[in-house]
N, C-alpha and C positions, 0 to 999 in steps of 0.2 A: 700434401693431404693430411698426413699429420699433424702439423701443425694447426691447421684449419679446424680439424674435428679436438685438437686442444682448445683454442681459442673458442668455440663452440658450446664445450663442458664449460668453462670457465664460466662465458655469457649464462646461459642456464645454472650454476649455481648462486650466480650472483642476484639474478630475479627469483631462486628460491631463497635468498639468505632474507632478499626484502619482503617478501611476503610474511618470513617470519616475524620479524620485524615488527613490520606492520600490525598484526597481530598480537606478539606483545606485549608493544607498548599501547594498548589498546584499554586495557584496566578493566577486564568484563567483569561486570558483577557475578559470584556466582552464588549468592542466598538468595531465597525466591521472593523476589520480590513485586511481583506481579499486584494486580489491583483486582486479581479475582483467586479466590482459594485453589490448590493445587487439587487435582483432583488421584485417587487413588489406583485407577484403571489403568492409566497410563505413566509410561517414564519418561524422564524428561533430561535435557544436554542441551546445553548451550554449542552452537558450531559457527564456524566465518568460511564463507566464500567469498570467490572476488567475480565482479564484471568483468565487460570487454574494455571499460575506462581504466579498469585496475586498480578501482575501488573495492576496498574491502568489503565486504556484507557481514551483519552479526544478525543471527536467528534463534532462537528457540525450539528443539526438534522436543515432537509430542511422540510418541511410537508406542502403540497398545501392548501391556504388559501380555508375555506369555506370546508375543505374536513368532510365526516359524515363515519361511518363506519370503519370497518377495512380494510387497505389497503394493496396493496401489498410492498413490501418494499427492498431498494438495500442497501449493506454496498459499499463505493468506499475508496480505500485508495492508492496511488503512486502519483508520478514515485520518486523511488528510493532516498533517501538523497534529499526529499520534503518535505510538510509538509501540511497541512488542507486544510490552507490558499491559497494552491498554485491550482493547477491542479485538484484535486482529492474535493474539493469544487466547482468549475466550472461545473464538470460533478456531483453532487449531486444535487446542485440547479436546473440545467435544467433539470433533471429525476423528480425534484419535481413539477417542473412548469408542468412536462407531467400525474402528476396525481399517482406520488410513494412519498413514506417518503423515506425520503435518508438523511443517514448518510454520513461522511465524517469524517474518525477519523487517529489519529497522529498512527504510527505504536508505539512500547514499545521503550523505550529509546531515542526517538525522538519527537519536538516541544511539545507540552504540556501535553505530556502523561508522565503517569513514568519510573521508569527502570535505575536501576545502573550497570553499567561506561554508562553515557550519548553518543549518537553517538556510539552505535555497533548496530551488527543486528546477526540475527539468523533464517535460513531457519523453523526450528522447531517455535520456540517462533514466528515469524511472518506471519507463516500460522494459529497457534494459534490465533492470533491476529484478522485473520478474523473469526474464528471460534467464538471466543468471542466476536466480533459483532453479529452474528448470535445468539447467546444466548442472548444477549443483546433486539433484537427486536421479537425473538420469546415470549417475556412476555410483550411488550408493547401493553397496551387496544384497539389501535387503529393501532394494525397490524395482518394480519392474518398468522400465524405461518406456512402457508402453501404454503406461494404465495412470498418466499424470495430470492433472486437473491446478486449477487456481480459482482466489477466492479474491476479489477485492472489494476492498467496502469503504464509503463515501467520496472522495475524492480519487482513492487510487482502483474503484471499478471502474472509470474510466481507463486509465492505465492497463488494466486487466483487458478490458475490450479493446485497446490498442495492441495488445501482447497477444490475443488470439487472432487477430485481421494478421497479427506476423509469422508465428513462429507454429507452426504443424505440428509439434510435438507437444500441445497442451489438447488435450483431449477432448479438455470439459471445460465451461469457465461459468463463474457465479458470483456477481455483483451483489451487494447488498447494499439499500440507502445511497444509492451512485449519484455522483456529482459528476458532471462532465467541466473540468474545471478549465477548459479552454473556453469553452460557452459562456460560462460565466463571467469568464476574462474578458471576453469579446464583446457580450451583450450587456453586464451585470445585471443582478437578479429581476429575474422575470422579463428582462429585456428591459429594463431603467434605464440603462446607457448605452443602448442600441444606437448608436449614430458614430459619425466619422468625428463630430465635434466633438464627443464623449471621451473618443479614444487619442485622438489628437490631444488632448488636456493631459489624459494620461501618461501618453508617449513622454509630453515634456515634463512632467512632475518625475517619472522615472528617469527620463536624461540627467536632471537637473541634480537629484539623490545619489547617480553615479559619478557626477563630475565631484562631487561634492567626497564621496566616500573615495573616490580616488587620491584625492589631496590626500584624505587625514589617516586612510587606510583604515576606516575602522565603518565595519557593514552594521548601520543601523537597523534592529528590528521595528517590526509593526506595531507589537504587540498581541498577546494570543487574546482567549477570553474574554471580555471586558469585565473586568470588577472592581469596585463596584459594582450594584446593577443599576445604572441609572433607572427610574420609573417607569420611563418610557421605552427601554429596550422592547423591541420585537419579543414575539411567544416564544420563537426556533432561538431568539438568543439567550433568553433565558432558560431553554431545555439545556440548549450549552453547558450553560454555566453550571447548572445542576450537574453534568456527567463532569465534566473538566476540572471546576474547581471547587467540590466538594470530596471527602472521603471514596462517593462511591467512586469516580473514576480520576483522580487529581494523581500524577506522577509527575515526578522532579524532573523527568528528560523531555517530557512530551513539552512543545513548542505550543500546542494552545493551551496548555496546564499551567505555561509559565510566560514567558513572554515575547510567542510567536516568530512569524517567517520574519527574514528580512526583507526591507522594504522593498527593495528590488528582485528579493530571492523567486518572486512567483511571472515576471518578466514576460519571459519567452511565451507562455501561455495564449498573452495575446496572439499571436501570427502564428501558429503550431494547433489547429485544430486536431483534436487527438481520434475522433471517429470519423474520418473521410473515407474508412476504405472496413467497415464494419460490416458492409453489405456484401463483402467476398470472408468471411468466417463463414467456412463448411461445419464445423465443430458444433457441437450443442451449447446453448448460453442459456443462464436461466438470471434471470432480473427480480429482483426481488425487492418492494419499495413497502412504507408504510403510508396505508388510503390518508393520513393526513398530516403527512409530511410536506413540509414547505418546498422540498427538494425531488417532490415526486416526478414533477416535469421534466427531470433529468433521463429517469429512466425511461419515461414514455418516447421522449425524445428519441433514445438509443436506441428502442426497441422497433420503429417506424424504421430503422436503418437496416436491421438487420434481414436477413431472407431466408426461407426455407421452413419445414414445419418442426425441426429439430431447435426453435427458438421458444423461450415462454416468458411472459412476463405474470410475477404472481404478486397481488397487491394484499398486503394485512390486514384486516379491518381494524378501524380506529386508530392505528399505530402513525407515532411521529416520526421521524428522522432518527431523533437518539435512545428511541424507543427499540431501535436495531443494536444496539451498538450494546447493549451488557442483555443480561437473563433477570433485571430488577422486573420488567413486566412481563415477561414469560413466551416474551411472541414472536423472539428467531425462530423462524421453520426448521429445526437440525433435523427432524423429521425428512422435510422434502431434500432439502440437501442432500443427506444419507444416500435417500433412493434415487434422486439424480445424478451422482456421483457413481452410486454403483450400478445402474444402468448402464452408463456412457462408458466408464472405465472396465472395461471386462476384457 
């Protein structure tokens, strides 16, 4: 028996020696470099958790200066091929400034978290991803494990609606500008490639890009943003381009800032529909789209799914897509958030 409970310590220091490890050699930046002004209300700490994959996480904690007690607390992480820095720290800090800890962390395989081949994503591992936030702040001193909420926005609200159909201990959850990016996978936009022949073509252009990166070992990206802007790009690609690769939201980590997912990194999507089981979320959800976003179909979609009068969807007027995504037009609800957050969380 002794021996056994030696060999035991042993095992358990060696999976903490690698966590630390892992961590780091990880290179966290720590001057602020975020793509929106620090704001003065709240403090702010870079922290790393890890998933159930045993992937590391890197976040940004916001925690309202002078706060005593355990507070309530939100995990936020998108839009899609973003990063900390970008959007998904915007809406952390101003939930902090309203009196929550909020995180704000890189999904796995993206900006400073870990995850090998860099730039892929996975419906599974990135609902995980908020899940392991949630473990992450259910053992924090100054959080109450009771009163937890999340926040995802363009791509990874779906992710977020996949994490409340799983895990009971998210209280609250609030998508902004949601993509459901398996639909999109499945159907492309607006149902363009809605057929078997569509995805069939697919299937083989992805087989073909992995035999191919198998040989040479080397994972081709897509490409993020298109820029140029050709003439003819779409209005939604051009609002892009404006948040991504301009000053107001252009960061050196974010994948559409520089030069996107890998070709095969968004894969699994196809056959992985991420809202199948939306319609058993007991929990409050509030959906939040802008009336003239190209992507509003996303949420109307989600919202037809889900059940109960503790559901809401709230559309912006005039607002686009990217028009969620920073405080240049003034028209994230932090207002409604606030008060659905501290409704639900009490």
């Amino acid at each position: 028996m002794k021996k056994i409970l030696i060999a035991l310590a042993g095992i358990a220091l060696l999976a903490s020696c690698r966590d630390n490890k892992n961590t780091n050699d990880m290179n966290l930046t720590q001057e602020w470099d975020k793509t929106f002004p620090k704001s003065d209300l709240v403090e702010h700490s870079k922290v790393t958790f890890h998933n159930h994959y045993g992937i590391t996480l890197v976040a940004d904690m916001y925690v309202p200066k002078g706060a005593e007690g355990k507070l309530p607390a939100i995990a936020v992480s998108g839009p899609f091929g973003a990063v900390k820095e970008q959007t998904s720290g915007i809406y952390a800090q101003h939930m902090a400034e309203r009196g929550f800890l909020a995180v704000a962390f890189d999904p796995s395989f993206t900006g400073e978290s870990g995850g090998e081949p860099r730039r892929t994503a996975s419906p599974d591992i990135n609902t995980e991803d908020f899940l392991a936030a949630v473990d992450f702040l259910s053992n924090l001193e100054n959080v109450d494990p009771e009163r937890i909420g999340i926040i995802g926005i363009c791509g990874f609200g779906g992710m977020a609606i996949n994490a409340a159909a799983l895990d009971p201990r998210i209280k609250a959850t609030v998508t902004s500008t949601m993509y459901d990016m398996s639909r999109v996978a499945r159907e492309g936009y607006f149902g363009s490639a809605d057929s078997e022949e569509a995805r069939d073509a697919q299937r083989q252009a992805w087989a073909a890009q992995r035999t191919e990166e198998y040989r040479t070992g080397d994972y081709k990206r897509a490409g993020g943003v298109v820029d140029p802007l050709p003439d003819d790009a779409p209005w939604f690609v051009k609002d892009y381009h404006d948040y991504y690769k301009t000053p107001r939201g252009y960061h050196p980590r974010s994948g559409n800032s520089t030069d996107g997912w890998n070709i095969t990194g968004t894969m699994s999507f196809l056959n992985q529909p991420l809202l199948d089981m939306a319609g058993e979320i007991k929990t409050p959800v509030l959906l939040i789209h802008g009336e003239k976003a190209h992507s509003r179909y996303f949420s109307e979609g989600a919202f037809a799914k889900l059940k109960g009068d503790n559901k809401e969807l709230m559309i912006i007027p005039g607002a686009t897509h990217v028009d969620l995504y920073d405080d240049v037009k003034g028209v994230i609800p932090y207002d409604k958030m606030e008060s659905f957050f501290k409704e639900n969380l009490k």
